[in-house]
N, C-alpha and C positions, 0 to 999 in steps of 0.2 A: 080578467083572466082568472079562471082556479086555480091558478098555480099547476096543472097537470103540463108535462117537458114531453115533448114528443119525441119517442123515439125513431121516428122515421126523416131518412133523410131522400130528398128528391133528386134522384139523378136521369137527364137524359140520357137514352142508349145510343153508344157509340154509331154517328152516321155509317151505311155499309160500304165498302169499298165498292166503285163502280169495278164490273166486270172489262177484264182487259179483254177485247177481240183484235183478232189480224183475218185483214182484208189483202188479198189478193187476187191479182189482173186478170180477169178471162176473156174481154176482147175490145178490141178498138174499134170507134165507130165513130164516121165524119158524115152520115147522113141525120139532119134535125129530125128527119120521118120516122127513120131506123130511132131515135134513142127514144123519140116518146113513143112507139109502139112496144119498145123493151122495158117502157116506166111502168106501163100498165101490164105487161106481164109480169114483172116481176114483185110489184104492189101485189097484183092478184093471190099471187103465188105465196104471200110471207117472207118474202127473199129481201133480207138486207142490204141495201147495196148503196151504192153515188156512182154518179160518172164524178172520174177529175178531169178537169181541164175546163166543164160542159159550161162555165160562167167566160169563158176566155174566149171559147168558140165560134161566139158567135161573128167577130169579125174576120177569121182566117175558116169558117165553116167546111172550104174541102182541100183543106190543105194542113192543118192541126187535127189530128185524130183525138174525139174522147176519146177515155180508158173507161170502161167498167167496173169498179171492183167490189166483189161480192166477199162475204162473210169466209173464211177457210174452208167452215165447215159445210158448207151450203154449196161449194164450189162445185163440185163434183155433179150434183143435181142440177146446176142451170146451166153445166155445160152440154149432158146428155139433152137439157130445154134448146141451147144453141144449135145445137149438131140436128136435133129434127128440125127447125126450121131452117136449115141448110147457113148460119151464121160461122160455125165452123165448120 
């Protein structure tokens, strides 16, 4: 070494805080046809979403309704998406 002290210290930047969202319900669904025709529209679309339940379902299929639940803010657009194709 030359003897030269470095003045620089190496710090990593603080990880970012993951973004909090709220997901709420816009509609229940117990046909397996109905929720993957609503995976591909709403994949289409950009629309954040899960069914809850849709892993449980499959043994009580028309008698435990999924739930859909979409982004807050998104909510409002896949309902006016629901209501045209007659879902609500």
């Amino acid at each position: 070494m030359c003897g030269l002290r470095s003045s620089f210290s190496f710090r990593t930047p603080p990880e970012p805080q993951p973004e909090e969202v709220t997901f709420v319900q816009v509609l229940k669904v117990n046909n397996p046809g109905d929720i993957a025709m609503l995976k591909s529209l709403l994949g289409a679309e950009g629309v954040t979403y899960f069914f809850q339940g849709e892993h449980s379902q499959r043994a009580e299929s028309w008698v435990v309704p999924v739930v859909l639940m979409v982004r807050e803010d998104q909510a409002p657009e896949v309902k006016r998406m629901l209501k045209n194709l007659k879902y609500l």
